[in-house]
Every structure is written in structure tokens, then in C-alpha cells.
C-alpha positions in Angstrom: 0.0 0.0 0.0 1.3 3.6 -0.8 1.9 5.8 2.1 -0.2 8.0 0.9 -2.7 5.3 1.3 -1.6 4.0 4.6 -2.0 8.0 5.9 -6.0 7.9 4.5 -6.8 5.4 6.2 -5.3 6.0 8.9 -7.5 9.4 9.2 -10.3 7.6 8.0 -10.2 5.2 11.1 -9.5 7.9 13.8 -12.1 10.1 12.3 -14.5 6.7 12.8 -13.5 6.9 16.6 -13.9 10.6 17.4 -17.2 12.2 18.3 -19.5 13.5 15.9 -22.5 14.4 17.6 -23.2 17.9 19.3 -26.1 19.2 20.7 -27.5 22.5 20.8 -30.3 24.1 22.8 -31.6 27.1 23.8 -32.8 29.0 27.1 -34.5 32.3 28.1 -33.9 33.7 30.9 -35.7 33.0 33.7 -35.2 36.5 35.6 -34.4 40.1 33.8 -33.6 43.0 35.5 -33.2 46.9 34.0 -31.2 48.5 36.8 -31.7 52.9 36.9 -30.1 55.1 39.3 -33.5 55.1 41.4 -32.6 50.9 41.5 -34.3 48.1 39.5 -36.9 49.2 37.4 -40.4 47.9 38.9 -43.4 46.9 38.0 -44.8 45.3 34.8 -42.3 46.5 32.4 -39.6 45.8 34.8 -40.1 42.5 33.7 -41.0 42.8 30.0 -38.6 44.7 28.8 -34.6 44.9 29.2 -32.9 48.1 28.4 -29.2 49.9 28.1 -29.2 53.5 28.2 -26.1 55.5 28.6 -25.6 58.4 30.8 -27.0 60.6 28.8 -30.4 59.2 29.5 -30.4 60.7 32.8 -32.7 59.5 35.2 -33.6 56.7 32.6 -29.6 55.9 32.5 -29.8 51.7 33.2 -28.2 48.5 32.9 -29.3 44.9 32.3 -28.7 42.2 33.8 -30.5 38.2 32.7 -30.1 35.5 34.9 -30.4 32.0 33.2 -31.4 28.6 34.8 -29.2 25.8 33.3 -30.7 23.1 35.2 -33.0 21.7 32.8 -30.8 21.9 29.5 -27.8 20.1 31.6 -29.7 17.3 32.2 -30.1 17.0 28.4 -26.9 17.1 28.0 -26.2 14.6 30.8 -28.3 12.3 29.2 -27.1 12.0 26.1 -23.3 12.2 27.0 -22.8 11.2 31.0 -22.3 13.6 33.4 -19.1 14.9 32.8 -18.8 14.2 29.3 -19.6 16.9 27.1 -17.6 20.1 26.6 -19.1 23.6 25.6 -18.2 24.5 22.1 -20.0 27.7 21.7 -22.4 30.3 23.6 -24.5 32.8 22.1 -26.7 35.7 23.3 -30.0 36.0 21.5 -31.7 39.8 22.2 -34.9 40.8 20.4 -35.1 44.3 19.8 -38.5 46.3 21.4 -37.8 49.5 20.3 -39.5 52.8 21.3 -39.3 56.8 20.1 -35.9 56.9 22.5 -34.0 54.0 21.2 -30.7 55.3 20.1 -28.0 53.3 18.2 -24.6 52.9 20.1 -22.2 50.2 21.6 -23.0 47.9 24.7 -20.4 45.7 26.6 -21.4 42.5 27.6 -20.3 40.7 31.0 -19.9 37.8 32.7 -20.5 37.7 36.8 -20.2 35.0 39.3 -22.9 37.1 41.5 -25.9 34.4 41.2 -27.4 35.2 44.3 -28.2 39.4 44.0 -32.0 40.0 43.9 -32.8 41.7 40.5 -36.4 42.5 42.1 -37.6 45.2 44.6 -35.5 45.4 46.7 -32.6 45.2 45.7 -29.0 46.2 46.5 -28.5 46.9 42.3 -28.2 50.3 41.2 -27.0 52.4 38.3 -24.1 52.4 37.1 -22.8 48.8 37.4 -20.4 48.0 40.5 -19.9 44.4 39.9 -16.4 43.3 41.1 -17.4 39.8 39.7 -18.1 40.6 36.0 -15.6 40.0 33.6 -16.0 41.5 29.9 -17.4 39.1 27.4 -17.6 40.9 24.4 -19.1 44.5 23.1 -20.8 44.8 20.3 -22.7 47.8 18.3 -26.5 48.5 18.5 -28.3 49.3 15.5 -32.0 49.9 15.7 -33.7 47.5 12.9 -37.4 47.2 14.3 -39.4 45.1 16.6 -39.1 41.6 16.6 -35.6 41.2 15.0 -33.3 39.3 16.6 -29.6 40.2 17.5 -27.4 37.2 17.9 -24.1 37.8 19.8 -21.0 35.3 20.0 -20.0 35.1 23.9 -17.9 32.0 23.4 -15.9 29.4 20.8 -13.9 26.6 21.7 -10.4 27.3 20.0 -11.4 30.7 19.2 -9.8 34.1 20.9 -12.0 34.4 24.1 -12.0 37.2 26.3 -11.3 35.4 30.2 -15.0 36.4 30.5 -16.1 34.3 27.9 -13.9 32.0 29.0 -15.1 32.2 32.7 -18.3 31.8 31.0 -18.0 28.3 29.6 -16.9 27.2 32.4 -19.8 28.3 34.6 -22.0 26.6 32.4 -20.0 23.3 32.7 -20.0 23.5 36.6 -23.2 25.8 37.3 -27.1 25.8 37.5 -27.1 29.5 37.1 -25.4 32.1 34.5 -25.8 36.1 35.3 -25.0 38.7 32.0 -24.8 42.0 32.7 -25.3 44.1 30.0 -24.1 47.9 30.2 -23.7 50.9 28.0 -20.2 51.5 26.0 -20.8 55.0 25.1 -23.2 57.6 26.9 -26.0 58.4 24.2 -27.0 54.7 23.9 -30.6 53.4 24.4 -30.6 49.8 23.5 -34.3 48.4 23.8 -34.8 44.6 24.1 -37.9 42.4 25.1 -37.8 40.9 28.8 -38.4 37.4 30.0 -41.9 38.3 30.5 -42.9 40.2 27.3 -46.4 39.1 26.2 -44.7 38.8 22.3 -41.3 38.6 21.9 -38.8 36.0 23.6 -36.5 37.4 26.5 -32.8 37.5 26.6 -31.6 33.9 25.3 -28.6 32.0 25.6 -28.1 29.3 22.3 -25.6 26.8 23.7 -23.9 24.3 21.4 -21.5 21.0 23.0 -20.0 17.6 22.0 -18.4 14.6 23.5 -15.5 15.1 25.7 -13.2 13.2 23.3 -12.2 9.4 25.1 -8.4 9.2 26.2 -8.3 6.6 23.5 -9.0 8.3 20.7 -6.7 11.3 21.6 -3.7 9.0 22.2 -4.5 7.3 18.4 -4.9 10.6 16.5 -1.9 12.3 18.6 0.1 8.5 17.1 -1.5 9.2 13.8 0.1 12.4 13.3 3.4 11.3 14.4 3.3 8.2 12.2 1.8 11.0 9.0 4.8 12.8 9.6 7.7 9.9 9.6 5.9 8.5 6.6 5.8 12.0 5.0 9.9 12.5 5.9 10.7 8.9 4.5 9.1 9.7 1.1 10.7 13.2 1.1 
């Protein structure tokens, strides 16, 4: 058999043994919060809506913050894979716009905070502008008013990819957590980003799309890891 050969089927047989299937799911959160100078934003549209407006919004100046409960789309995951044996490969924040006369196009920063346990309800500690010591930056990204009902989708994570430590932080939460908190804050003082909350009568809340795989089996890393070495020696010999 040629090498050439020899190294195709080699590839063909490791590619046999490593994991093809991943999953991907979705979930809304389960609690939003638009945090003012005054404090969390109460009643009704507290709770329907989700909004980041920069300073210059004054007294309407806010902050968001979603809270996501894992629980339920783990145990998918743990039942298709084993506990323990999937890996995240990718997170993504889903935001449908609810725009009003005030939404303004500009930039919002998204983080990542370790602070599950903050009441985003009256009362609450939260006010405006953010003070979290636990969040970490995820990503920013620019706001562009298109019109009710379209949806922004926003990379947080990729495996292999160039992660911010938030995003990073991120997927790991989610592989060791029930609960996720995003903040979401203003990057420059004229924004007024205007999403649908959790509890919007039309449009879905803040959404996290999470996508994993198959920890790959100490086996099959050894065999690829000696198929590459033996690709290379039979790529030398013919050279």
C-alpha cells in the first residue's frame, strides 16, 4: 500500500473513533432586570422589557442584567453524554429588539459575573451604574436599531477561538453551574438599546443558544496524537 494510502486510512479510522455528535439548545432567561439610578426598574415593564441607556439618558440611564437557569438543558446534555462528558463549544446571546421613540443606536459591553445570588427585584441592593467586582468583559458589540421583533445574535464563546477570560469564565460556569448572570451595560453615553424581557407578552426574552460535543475518550486522543506522528515519519521517508 502507498503511504499516501496507509496515511488515508489512517485518518479515516481515527475520524470513525472521534465524536461527531453535538447538541445544541436554547434557554430564556428566567429573571431580567433593567437597573436605573433610582434601582431596579419595577413593575410590569420591569419584567417585560430589558434596556441599556447610557448616561446621557439621565434619570432613565440603566443597565441589564438576565439570569439564566441551566438546570433543565444540563440534564439534556447529561443524558445523552454522561455527566461529565460533554464540553461547551459555543455560547451565544440572543436579544430581540423592542424599540421605542428613545432608542438610540450605540455600543454595549457584555459581561460575565459570578454574582448568582443578588436579587434583581424590589428590593434590591443593584443600582446604576454597574459595580460588579465579579463581572468579567465578554464581548461589546454595536447596537443598530432595525425594528421590533428582529433578533440580534451575539457570540459570547468558541472553543479554539480568541475568548476574552469572561467568555472563557463563561463556559466554564456553564459546565459547573445551574445558574449564569450577564450584565449588559452601556459602551458610550447616548445609547438606548431596547430589548424584550423574559416576560414580554410577544417577543422571547434575553436567550442564551448553547452548542456542545463529546469530551473526546483518552483513547482516541492517544490514536490521533500517534497518527500524526506516524503521518509525519511517513511524509519524511518519502521526502
Amino acid at each position: 500500500m502507498k503511504p499516501s494510502a496507509i496515511i488515508t486510512a489512517l485518518f479515516v479510522g481515527l475520524a470513525a473513533q472521534a465524536p461527531q455528535a453535538v447538541q445544541a439548545a436554547e434557554v430564556e432567561a428566567h429573571q431580567n432586570a433593567t437597573v436605573q439610578p433610582g434601582g431596579v426598574r419595577t413593575g410590569s415593564s420591569g419584567l417585560a422589557f430589558f434596556n441599556i441607556e447610557g448616561s446621557d439618558n439621565g434619570s432613565f440611564a440603566s443597565y441589564g442584567v438576565a439570569r439564566f437557569d441551566l438546570a433543565g438543558l444540563k440534564a439534556g446534555f447529561d443524558s445523552q453524554y454522561g455527566a461529565g462528558g460533554w464540553q461547551v463549544d459555543s455560547v451565544s446571546l440572543l436579544l430581540t429588539q423592542s424599540n421605542a421613540g428613545f432608542t438610540t443606536d450605540g455600543n454595549v459591553v457584555v459581561a460575565f459575573s459570578t454574582d448568582d445570588t443578588v436579587s434583581l427585584v424590589a428590593p434590591s441592593p443593584l443600582t446604576y451604574p454597574l459595580a460588579d467586582p465579579a463581572a468579567q468583559m465578554v464581548t461589546g458589540y454595536t447596537f443598530t436599531e432595525t425594528a421590533t421583533g428582529a433578533v440580534e445574535t451575539h457570540a459570547l464563546y468558541t472553543r479554539g477561538g480568541n475568548n476574552a477570560a469572561g467568555g472563557v469564565a463563561l463556559a466554564g460556569d456553564i459546565a459547573t453551574d445551574a445558574l449564569v448572570t450577564l450584565a449588559l451595560y452601556e459602551g458610550n453615553p447616548g445609547v438606548a438599546a431596547t430589548y424584550a424581557g423574559f416576560n414580554n407578552s410577544t417577543w422571547a426574552g434575553p436567550t442564551l443558544s448553547i452548542s456542545v460535543s463529546a469530551v473526546p475518550e483518552p483513547q482516541t486522543v492517544v490514536l490521533m496524537l500517534a497518527g500524526l506522528a506516524a503521518a509525519g515519519l511517513l511524509a519524511r521517508r518519502r521526502a
